[in-house]
C-alpha positions, -999 to 999 in steps of 0.1 A, spaced: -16 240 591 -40 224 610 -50 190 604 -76 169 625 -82 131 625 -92 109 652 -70 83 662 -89 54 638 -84 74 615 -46 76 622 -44 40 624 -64 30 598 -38 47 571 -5 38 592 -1 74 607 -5 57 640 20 28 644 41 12 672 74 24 670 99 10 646 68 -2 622 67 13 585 45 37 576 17 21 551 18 39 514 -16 58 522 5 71 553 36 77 530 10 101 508 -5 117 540 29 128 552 45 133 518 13 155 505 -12 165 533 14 175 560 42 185 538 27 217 526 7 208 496 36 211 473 39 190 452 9 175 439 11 181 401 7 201 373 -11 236 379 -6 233 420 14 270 426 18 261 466 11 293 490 -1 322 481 -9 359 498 -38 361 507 -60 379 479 -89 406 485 -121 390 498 -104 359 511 -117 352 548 -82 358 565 -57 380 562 -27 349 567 -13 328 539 -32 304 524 -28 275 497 -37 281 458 -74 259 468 -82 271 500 -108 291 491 -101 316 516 -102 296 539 -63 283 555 -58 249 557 -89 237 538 -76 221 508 -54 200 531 -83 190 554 -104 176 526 -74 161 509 -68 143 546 -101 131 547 -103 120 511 -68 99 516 -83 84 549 -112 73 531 -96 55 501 -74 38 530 -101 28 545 -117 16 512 -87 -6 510 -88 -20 541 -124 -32 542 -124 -43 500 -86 -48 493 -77 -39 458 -103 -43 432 -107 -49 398 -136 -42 377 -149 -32 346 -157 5 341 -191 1 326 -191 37 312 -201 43 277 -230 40 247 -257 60 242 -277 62 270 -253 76 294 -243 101 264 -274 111 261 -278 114 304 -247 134 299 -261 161 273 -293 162 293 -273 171 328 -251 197 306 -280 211 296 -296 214 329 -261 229 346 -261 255 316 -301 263 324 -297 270 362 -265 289 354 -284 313 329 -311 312 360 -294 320 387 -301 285 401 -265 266 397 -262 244 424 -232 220 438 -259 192 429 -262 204 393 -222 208 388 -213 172 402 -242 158 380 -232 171 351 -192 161 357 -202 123 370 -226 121 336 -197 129 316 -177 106 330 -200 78 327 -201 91 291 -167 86 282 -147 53 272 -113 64 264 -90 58 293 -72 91 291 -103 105 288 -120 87 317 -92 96 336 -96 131 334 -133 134 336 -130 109 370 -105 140 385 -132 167 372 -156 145 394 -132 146 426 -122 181 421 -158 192 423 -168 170 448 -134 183 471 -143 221 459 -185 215 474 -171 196 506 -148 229 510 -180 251 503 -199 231 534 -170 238 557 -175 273 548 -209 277 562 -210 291 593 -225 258 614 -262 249 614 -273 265 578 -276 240 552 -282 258 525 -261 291 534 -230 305 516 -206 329 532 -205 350 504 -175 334 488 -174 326 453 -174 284 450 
C-alpha cells in the first residue's frame, strides 16, 4: 500500500518526530489503522479482498477501495491528518450540537425528496447524496442517532472523495465507469 503525505503533514500528526519522542495519538491511529492494513476498524470492515470483476486492477484490494488499491487508505490518511490538524490550530472543543426542530426536519424531507427525484431521473449526484445525509443529521437529536447519521455524512463524503480520485485527471465532472 501506498500512502503519500508531505512532510507537514507527517509532522503535524507526530509521524515525523525526532528520535526517541512518542508518537502523538493521531499518529498512534495513522500507524495502528492507515499503515497497518486497514484491519481493524470495526464492525462490517472484511479487510482484503480478490479483486472482483470490473474492478480497475487485477491485484488485491481492500473491502472500500472501489477498485481502486490503496484508496480507502489514502482518504482515510488524509481525513486523520486533517482532524490532527483541526486539533492543533482549535484544541479540543466543546459545543452544542444545534441539530433538531422543525425546520431542519422539514430541510431533511425536502433533500430526501430531491435525492429520491434525481435517482428516479437519472440525475443522482454526490451533491444530492451528501445533502440529503448532512440534512438528516441536522435533523436528528438523539445522540446515538446523531452519531450514526454524522458517520453516514463521513462515509459519503470519503466514498465522493474516492470517486474524484477516480477520474482520470482534468475532467471534473467525468466517471470512469465505476459504480460510486
Amino acid at each position: 500500500m501506498e500512502i503519500t503525505l508531505s512532510p507537514p503533514v507527517f509532522r503535524t500528526i507526530g509521524v515525523s518526530r525526532p528520535a526517541g519522542e512518542r508518537l502523538t495519538p493521531a499518529a498512534r491511529v495513522f500507524r495502528d489503522h492507515v499503515c497497518a492494513g486497514l484491519t481493524d476498524l470495526g464492525p462490517g470492515f472484511r479487510g482484503e479482498r480478490p479483486a472482483r470483476e470490473g474492478d480497475q486492477t487485477g491485484v488485491m484490494t481492500q473491502d472500500g477501495d472501489a477498485g481502486v488499491p490503496g484508496s480507502l487508505a489514502k482518504v482515510l490518511a488524509d481525513v486523520a491528518a486533517e482532524r490532527a490538524a483541526q486539533d492543533a490550530r482549535w484544541g479540543t472543543q466543546v459545543l452544542p450540537d444545534g441539530t433538531g426542530g422543525d425546520r431542519a426536519v422539514a430541510e431533511s424531507g425536502v433533500a430526501r425528496h430531491a435525492t429520491d427525484t434525481a435517482a428516479r431521473e437519472g440525475a443522482l449526484t454526490w451533491r444530492h447524496v451528501l445533502a440529503e445525509e448532512v440534512l438528516e443529521a441536522f435533523a436528528e437529536t438523539e445522540p446515538g442517532r446523531l452519531r450514526a447519521e454524522l458517520v453516514q455524512v463521513a462515509a459519503v463524503a470519503v466514498k465522493w472523495a474516492q470517486a474524484l480520485d477516480r477520474r482520470p485527471s482534468g475532467r471534473p465532472g467525468s466517471t470512469t465507469g465505476v459504480p460510486p
